[in-house]
PyMOL Python script that loads the backbone (N, CA, C, O; Angstrom):
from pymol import cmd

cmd.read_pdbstr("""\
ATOM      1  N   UNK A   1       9.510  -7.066  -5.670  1.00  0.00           N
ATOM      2  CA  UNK A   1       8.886  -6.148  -6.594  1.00  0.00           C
ATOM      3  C   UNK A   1       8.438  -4.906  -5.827  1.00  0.00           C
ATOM      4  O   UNK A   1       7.863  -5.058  -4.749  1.00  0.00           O
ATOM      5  N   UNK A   2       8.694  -3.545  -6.376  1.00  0.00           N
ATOM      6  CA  UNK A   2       8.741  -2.688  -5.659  1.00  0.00           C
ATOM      7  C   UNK A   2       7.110  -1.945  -6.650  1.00  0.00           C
ATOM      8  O   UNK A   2       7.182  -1.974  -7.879  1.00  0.00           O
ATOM      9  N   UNK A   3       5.795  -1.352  -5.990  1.00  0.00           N
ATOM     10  CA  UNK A   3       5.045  -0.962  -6.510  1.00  0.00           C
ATOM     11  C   UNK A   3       4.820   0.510  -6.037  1.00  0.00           C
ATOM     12  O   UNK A   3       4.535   0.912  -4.909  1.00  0.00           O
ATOM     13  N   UNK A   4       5.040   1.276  -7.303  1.00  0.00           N
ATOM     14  CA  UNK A   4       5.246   2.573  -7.386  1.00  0.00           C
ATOM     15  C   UNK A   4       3.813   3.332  -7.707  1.00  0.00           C
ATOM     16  O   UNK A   4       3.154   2.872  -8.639  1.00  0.00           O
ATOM     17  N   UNK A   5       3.355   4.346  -7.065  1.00  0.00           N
ATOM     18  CA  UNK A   5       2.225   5.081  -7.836  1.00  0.00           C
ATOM     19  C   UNK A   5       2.003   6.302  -7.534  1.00  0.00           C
ATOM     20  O   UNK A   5       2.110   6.690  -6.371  1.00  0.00           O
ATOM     21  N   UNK A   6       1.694   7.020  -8.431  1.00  0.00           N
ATOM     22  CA  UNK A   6       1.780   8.896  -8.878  1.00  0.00           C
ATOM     23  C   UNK A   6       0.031   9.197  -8.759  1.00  0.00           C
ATOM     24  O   UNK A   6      -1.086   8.801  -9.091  1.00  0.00           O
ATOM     25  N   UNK A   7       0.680  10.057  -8.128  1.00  0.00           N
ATOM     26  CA  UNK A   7      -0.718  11.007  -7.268  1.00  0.00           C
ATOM     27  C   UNK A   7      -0.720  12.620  -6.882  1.00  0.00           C
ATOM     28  O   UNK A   7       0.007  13.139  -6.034  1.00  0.00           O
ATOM     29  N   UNK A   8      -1.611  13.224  -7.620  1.00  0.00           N
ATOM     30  CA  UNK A   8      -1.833  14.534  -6.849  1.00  0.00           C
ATOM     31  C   UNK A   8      -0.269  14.941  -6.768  1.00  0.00           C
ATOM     32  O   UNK A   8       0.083  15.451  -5.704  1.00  0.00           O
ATOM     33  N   UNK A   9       0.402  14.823  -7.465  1.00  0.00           N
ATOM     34  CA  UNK A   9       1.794  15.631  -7.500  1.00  0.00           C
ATOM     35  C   UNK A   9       2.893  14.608  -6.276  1.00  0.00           C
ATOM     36  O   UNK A   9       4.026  14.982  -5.971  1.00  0.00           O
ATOM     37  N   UNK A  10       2.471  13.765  -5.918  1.00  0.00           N
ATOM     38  CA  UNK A  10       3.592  13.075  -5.225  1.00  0.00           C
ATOM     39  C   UNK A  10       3.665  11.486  -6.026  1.00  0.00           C
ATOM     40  O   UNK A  10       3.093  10.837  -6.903  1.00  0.00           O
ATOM     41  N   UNK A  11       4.655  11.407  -5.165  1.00  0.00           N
ATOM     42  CA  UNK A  11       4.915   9.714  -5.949  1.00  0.00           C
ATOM     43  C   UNK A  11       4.477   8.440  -4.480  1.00  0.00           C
ATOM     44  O   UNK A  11       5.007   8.568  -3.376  1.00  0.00           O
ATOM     45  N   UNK A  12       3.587   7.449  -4.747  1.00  0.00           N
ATOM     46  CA  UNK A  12       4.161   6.866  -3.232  1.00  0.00           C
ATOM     47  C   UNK A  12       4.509   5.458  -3.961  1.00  0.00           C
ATOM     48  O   UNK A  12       4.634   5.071  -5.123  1.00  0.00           O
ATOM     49  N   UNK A  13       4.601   4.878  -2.617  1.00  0.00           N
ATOM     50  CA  UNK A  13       5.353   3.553  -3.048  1.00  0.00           C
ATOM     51  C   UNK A  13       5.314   2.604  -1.523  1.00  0.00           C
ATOM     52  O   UNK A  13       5.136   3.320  -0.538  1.00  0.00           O
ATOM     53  N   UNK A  14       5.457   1.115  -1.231  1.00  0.00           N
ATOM     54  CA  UNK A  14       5.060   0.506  -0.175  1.00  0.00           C
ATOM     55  C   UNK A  14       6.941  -0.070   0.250  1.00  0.00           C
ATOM     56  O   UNK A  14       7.711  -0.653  -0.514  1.00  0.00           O
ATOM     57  N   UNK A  15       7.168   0.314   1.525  1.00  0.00           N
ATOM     58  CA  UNK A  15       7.940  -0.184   2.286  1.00  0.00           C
ATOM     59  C   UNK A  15       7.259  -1.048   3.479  1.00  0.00           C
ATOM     60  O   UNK A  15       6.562  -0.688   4.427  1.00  0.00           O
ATOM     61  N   UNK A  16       7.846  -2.661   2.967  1.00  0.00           N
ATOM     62  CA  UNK A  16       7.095  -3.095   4.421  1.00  0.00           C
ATOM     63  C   UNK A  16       5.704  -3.210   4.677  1.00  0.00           C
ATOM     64  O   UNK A  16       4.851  -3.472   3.828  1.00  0.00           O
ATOM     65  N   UNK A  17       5.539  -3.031   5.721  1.00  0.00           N
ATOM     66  CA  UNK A  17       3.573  -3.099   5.745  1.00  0.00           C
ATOM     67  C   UNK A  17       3.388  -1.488   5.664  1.00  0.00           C
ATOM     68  O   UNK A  17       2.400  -1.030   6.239  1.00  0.00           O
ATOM     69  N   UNK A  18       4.329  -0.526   4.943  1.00  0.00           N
ATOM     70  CA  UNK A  18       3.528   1.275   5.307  1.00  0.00           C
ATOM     71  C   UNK A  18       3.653   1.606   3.653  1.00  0.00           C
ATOM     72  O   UNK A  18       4.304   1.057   2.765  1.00  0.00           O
ATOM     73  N   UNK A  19       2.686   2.807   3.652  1.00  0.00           N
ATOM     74  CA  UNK A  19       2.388   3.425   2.204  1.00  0.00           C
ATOM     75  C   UNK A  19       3.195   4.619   2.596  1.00  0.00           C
ATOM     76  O   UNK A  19       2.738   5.470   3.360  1.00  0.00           O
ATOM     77  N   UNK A  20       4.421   4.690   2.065  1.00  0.00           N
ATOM     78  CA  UNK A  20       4.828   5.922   2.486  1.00  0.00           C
ATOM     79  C   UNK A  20       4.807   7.337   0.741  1.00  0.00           C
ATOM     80  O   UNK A  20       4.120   7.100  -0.253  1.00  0.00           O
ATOM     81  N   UNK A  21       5.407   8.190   0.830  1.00  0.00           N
ATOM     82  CA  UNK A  21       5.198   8.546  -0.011  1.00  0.00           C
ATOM     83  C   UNK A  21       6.431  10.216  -0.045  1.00  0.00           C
ATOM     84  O   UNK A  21       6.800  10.736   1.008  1.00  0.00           O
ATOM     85  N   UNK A  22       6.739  10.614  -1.068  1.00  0.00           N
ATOM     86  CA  UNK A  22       8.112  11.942  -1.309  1.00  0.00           C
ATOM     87  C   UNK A  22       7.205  12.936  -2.494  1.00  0.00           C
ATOM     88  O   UNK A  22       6.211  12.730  -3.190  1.00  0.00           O
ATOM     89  N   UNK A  23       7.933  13.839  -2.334  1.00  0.00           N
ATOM     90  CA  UNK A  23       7.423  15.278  -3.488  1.00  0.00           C
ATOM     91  C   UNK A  23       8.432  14.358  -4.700  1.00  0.00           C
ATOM     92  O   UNK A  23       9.207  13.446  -4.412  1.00  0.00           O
ATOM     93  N   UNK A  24       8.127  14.955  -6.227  1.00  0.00           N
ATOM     94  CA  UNK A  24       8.160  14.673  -7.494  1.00  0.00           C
ATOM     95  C   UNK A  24       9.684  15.046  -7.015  1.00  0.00           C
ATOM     96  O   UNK A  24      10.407  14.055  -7.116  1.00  0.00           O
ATOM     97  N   UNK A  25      10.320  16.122  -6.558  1.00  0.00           N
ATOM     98  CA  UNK A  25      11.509  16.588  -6.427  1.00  0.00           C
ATOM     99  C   UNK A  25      12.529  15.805  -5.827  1.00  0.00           C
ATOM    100  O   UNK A  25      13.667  16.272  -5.756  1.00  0.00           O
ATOM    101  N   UNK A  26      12.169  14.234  -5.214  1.00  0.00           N
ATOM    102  CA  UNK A  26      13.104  13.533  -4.137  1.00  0.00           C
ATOM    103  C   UNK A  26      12.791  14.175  -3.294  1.00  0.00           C
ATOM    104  O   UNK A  26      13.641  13.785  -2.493  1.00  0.00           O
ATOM    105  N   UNK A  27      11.807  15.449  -2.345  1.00  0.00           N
ATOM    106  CA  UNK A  27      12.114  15.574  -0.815  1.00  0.00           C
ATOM    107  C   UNK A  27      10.932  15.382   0.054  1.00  0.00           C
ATOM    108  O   UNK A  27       9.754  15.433  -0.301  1.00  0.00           O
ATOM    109  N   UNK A  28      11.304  15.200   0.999  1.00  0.00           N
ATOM    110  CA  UNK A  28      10.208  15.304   1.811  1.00  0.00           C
ATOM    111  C   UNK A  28       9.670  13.872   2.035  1.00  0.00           C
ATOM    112  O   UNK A  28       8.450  13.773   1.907  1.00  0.00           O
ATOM    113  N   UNK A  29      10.298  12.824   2.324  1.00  0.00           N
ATOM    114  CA  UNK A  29      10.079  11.611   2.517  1.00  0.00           C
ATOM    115  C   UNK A  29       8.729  11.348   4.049  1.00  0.00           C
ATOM    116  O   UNK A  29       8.578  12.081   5.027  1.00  0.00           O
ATOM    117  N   UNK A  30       8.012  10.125   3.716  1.00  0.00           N
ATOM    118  CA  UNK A  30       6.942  10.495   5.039  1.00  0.00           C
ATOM    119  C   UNK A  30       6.142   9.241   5.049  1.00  0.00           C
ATOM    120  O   UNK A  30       5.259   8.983   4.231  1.00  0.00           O
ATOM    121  N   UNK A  31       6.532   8.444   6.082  1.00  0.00           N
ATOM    122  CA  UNK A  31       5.762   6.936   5.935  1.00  0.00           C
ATOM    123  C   UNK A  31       3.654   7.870   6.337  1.00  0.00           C
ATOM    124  O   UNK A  31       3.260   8.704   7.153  1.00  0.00           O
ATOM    125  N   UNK A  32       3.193   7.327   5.586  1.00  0.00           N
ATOM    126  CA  UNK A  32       1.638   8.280   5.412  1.00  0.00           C
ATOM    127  C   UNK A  32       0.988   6.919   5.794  1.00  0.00           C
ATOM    128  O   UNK A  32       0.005   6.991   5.057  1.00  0.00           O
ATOM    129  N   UNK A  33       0.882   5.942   6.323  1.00  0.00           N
ATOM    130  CA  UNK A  33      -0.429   5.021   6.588  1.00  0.00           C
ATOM    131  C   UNK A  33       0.427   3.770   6.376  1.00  0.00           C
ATOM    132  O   UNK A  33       1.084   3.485   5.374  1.00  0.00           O
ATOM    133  N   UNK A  34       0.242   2.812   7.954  1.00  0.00           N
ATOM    134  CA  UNK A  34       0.601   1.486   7.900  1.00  0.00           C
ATOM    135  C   UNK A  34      -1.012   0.957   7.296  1.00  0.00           C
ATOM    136  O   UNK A  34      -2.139   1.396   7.066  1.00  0.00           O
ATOM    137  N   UNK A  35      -0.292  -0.155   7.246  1.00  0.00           N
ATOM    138  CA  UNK A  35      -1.952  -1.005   6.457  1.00  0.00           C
ATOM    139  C   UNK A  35      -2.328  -2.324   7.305  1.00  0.00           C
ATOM    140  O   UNK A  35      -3.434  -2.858   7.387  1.00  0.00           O
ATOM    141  N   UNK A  36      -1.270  -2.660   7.837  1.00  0.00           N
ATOM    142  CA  UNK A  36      -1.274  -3.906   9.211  1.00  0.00           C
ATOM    143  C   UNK A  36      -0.643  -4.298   9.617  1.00  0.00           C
ATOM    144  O   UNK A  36       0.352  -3.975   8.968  1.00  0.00           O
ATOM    145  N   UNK A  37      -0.318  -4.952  10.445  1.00  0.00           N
ATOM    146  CA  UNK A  37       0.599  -5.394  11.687  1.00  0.00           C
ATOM    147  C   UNK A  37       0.671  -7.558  11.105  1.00  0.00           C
ATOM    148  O   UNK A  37      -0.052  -8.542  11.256  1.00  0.00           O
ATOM    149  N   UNK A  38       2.250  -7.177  10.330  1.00  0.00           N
ATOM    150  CA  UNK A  38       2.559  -8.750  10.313  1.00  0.00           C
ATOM    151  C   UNK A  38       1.910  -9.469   8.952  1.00  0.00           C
ATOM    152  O   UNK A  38       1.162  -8.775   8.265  1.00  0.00           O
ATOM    153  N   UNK A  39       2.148 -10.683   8.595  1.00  0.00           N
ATOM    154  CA  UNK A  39       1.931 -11.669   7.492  1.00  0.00           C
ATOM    155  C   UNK A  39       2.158 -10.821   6.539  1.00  0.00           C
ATOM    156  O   UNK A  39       2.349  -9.675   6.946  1.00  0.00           O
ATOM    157  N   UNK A  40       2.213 -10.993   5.231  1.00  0.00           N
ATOM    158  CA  UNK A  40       2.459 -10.593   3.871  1.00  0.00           C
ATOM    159  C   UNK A  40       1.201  -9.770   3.084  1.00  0.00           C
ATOM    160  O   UNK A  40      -0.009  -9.969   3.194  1.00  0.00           O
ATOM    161  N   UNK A  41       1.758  -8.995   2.436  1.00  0.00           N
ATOM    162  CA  UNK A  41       1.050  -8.088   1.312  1.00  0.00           C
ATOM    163  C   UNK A  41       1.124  -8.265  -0.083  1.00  0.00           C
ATOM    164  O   UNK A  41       1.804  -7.510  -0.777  1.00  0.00           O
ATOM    165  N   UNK A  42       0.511  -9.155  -0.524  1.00  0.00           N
ATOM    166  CA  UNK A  42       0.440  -9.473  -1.754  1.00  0.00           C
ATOM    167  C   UNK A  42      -0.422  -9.029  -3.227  1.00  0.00           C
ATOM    168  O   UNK A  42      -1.160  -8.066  -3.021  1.00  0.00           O
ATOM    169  N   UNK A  43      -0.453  -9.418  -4.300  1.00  0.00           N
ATOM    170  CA  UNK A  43      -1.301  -8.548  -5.067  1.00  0.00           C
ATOM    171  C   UNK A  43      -2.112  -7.242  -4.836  1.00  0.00           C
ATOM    172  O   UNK A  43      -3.317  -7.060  -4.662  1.00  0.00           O
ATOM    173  N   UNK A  44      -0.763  -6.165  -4.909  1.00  0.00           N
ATOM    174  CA  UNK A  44      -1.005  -5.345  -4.827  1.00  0.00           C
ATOM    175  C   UNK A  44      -0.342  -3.933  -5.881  1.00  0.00           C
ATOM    176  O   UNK A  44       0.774  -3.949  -6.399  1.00  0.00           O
ATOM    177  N   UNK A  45      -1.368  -2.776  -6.005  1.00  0.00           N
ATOM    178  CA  UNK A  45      -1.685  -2.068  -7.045  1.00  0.00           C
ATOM    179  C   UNK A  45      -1.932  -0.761  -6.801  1.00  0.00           C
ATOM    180  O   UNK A  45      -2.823  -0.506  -5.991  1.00  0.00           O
ATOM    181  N   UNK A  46      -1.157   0.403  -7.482  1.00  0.00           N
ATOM    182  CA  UNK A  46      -2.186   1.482  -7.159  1.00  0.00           C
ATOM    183  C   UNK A  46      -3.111   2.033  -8.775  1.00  0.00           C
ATOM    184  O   UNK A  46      -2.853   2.023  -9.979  1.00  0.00           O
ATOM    185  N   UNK A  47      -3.900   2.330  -8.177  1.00  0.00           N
ATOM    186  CA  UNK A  47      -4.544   2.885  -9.941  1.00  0.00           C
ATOM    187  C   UNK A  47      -5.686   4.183  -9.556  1.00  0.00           C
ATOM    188  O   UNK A  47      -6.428   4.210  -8.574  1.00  0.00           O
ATOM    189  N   UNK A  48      -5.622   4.764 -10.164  1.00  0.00           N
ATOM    190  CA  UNK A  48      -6.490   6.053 -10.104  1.00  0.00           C
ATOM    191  C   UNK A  48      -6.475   6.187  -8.827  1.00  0.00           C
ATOM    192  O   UNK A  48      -7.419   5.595  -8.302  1.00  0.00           O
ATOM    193  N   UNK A  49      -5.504   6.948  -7.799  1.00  0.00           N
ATOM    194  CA  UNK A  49      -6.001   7.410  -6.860  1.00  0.00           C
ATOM    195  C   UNK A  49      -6.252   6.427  -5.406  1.00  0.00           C
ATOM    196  O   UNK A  49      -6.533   6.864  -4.290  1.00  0.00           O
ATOM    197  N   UNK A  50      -6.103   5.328  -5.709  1.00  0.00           N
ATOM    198  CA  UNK A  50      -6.390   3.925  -4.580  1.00  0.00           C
ATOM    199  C   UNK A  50      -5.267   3.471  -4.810  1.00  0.00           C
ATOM    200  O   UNK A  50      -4.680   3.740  -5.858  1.00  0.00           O
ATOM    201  N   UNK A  51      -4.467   2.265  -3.354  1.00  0.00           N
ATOM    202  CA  UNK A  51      -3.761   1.492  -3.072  1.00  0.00           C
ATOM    203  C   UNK A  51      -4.830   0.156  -2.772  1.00  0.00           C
ATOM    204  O   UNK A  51      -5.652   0.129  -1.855  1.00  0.00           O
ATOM    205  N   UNK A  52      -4.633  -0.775  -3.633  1.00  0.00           N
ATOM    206  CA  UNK A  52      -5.446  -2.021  -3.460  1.00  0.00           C
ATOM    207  C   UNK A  52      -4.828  -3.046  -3.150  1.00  0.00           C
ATOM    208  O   UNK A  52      -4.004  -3.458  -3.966  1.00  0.00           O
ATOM    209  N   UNK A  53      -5.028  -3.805  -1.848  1.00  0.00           N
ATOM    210  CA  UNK A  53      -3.999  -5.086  -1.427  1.00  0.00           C
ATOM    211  C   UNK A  53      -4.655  -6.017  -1.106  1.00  0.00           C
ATOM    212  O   UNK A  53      -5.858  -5.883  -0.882  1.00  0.00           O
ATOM    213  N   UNK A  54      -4.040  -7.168  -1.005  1.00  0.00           N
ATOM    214  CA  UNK A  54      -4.770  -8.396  -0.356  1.00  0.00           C
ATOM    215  C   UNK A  54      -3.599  -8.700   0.674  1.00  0.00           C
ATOM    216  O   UNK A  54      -2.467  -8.249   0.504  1.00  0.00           O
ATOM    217  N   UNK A  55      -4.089  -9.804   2.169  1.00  0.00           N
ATOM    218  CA  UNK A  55      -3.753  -9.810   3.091  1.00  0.00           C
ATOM    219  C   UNK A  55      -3.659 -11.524   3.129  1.00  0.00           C
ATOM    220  O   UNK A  55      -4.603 -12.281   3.353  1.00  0.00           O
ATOM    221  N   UNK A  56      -2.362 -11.876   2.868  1.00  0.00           N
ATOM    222  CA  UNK A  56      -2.201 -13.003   3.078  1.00  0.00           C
ATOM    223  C   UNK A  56      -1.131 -13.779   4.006  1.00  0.00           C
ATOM    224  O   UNK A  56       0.048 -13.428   4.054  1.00  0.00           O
ATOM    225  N   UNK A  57      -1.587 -14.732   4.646  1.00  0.00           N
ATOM    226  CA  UNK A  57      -0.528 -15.526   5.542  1.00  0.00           C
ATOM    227  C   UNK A  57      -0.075 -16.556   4.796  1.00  0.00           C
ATOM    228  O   UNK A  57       1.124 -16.653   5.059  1.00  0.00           O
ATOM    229  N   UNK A  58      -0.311 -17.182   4.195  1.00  0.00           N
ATOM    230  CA  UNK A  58       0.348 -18.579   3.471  1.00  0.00           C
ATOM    231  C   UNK A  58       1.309 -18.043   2.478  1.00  0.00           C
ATOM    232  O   UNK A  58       2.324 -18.710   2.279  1.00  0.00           O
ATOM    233  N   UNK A  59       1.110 -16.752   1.716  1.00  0.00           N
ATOM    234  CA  UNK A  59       2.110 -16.399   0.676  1.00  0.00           C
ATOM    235  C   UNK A  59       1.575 -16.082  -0.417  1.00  0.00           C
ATOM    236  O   UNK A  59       1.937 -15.063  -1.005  1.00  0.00           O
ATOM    237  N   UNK A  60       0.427 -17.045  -0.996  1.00  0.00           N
ATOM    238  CA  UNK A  60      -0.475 -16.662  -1.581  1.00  0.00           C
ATOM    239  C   UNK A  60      -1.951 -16.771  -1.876  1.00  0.00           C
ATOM    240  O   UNK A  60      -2.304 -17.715  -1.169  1.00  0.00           O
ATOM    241  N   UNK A  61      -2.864 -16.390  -2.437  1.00  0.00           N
ATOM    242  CA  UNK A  61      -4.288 -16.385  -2.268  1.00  0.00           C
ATOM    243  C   UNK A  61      -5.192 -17.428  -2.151  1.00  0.00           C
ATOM    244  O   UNK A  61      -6.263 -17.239  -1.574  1.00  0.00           O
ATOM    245  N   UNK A  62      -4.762 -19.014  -2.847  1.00  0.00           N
ATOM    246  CA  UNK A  62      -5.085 -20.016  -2.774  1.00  0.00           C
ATOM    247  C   UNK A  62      -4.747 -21.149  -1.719  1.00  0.00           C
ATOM    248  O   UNK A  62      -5.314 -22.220  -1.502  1.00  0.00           O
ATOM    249  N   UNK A  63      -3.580 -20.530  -1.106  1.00  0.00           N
ATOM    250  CA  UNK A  63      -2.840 -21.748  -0.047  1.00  0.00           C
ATOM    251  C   UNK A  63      -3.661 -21.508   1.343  1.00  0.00           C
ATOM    252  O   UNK A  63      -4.375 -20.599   1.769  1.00  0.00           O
ATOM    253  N   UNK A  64      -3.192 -22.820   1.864  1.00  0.00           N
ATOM    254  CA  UNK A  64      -4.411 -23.284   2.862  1.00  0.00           C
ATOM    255  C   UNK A  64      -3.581 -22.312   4.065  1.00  0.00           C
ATOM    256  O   UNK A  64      -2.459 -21.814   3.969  1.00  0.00           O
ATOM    257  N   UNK A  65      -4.496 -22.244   5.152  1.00  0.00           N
ATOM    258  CA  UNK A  65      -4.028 -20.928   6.154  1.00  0.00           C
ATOM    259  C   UNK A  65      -4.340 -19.488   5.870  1.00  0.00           C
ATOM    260  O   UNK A  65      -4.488 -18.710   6.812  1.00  0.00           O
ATOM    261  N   UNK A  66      -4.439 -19.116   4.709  1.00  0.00           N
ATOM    262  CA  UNK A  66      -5.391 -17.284   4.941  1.00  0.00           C
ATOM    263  C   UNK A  66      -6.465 -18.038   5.355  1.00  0.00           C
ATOM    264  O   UNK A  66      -6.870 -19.180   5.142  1.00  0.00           O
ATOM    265  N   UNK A  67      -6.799 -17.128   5.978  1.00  0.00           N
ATOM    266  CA  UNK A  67      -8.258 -16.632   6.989  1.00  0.00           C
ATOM    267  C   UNK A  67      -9.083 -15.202   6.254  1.00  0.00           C
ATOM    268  O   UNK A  67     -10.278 -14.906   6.238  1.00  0.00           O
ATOM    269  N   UNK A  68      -8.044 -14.600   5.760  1.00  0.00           N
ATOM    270  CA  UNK A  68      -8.715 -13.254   5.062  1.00  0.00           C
ATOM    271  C   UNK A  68      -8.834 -13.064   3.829  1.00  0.00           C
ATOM    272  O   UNK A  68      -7.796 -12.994   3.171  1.00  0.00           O
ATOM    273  N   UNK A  69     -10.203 -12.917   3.124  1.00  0.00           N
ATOM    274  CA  UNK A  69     -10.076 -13.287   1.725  1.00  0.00           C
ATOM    275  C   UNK A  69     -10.686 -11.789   1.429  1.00  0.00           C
ATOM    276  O   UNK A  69     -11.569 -11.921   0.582  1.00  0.00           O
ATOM    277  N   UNK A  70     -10.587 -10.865   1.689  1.00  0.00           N
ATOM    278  CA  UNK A  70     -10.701  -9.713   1.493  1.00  0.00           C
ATOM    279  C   UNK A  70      -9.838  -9.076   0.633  1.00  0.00           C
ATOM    280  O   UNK A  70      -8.672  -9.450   0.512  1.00  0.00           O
ATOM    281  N   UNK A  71     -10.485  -7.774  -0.219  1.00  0.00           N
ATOM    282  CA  UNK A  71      -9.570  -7.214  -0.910  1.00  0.00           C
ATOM    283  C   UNK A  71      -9.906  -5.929  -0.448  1.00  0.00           C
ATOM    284  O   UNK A  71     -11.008  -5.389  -0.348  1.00  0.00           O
ATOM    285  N   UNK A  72      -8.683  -5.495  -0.162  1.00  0.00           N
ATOM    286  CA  UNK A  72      -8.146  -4.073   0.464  1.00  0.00           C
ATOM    287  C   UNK A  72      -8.203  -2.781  -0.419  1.00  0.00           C
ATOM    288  O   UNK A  72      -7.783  -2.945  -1.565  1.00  0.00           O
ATOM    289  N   UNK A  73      -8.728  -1.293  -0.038  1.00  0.00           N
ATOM    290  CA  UNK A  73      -8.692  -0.269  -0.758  1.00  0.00           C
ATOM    291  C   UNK A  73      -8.500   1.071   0.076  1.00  0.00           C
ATOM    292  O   UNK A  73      -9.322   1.688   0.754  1.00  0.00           O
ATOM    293  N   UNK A  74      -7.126   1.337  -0.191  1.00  0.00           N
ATOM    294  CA  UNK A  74      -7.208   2.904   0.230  1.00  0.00           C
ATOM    295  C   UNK A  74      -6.967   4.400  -0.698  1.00  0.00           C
ATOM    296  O   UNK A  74      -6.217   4.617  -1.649  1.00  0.00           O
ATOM    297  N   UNK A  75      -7.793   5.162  -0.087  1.00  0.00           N
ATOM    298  CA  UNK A  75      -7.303   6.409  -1.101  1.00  0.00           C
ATOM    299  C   UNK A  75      -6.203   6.945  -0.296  1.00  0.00           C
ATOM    300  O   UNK A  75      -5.887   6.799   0.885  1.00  0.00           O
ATOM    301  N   UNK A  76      -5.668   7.666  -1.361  1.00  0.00           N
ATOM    302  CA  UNK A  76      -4.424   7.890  -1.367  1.00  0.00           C
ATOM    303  C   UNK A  76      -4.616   9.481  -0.632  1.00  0.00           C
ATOM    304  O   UNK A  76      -4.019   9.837   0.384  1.00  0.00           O
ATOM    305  N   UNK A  77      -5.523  10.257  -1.357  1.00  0.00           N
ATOM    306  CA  UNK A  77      -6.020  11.827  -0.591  1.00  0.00           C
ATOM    307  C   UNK A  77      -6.053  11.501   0.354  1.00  0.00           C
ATOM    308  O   UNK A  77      -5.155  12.042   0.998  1.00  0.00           O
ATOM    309  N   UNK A  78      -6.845  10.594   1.146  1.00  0.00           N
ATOM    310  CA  UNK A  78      -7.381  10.247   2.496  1.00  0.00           C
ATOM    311  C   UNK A  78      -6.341  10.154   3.783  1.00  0.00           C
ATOM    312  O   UNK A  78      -6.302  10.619   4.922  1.00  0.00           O
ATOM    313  N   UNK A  79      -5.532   9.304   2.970  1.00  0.00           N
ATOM    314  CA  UNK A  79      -3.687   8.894   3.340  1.00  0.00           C
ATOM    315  C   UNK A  79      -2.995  10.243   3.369  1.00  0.00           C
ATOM    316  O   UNK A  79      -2.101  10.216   4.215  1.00  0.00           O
ATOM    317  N   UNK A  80      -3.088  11.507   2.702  1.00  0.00           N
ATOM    318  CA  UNK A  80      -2.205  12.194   2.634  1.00  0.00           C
ATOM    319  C   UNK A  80      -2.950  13.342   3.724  1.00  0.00           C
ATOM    320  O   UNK A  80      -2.136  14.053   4.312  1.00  0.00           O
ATOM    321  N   UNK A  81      -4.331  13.573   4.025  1.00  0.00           N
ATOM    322  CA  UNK A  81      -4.496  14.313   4.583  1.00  0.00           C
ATOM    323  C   UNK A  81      -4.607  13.736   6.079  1.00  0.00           C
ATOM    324  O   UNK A  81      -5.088  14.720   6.643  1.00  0.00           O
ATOM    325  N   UNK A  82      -4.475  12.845   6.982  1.00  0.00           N
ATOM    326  CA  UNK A  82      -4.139  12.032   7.815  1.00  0.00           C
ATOM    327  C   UNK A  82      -2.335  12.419   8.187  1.00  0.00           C
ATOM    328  O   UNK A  82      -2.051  11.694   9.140  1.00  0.00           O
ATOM    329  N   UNK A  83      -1.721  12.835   7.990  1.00  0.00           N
ATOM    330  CA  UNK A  83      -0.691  13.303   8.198  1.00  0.00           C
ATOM    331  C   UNK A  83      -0.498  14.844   9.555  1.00  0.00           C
ATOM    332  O   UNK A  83       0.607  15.340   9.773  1.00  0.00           O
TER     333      UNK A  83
END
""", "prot")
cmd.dss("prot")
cmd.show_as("cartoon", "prot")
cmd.util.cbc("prot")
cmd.orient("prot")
């Protein structure tokens, strides 16, 4: 499942563990912020302006082995001016 989200005139979208993100036009492609190193990215969302993830090793939120029960939030401005 590929999760897409529109911002401030760009589009981004998650390859992998990075938030990368392109102009409305197709150009200008630009990995903008890894989020971590390894295990899976699961339930994850963008909505108003934030990328929200959870960080799981087992696959999913209930299986035995996460260690991290945290839920993840980045802005997306924050991400783009970090470039």
């Amino acid at each position: 499942m590929t999760v897409i989200g529109y911002y401030d005139n760009k589009i981004y979208y998650r390859v992998r563990n990075n938030i990368d993100c392109m102009n409305m036009d197709d150009s200008n492609y630009k990995i903008v912020k890894t989020l971590y190193k390894g295990y899976n990215n699961n339930y994850k969302y963008f909505h108003d302006g934030y990328y929200y993830y959870v960080i799981t090793k087992a696959g999913t939120i209930h299986m035995i082995g996460n260690d991290d029960s945290n839920l993840y939030r980045v802005k997306l401005m924050m991400i783009q001016n970090l470039r």
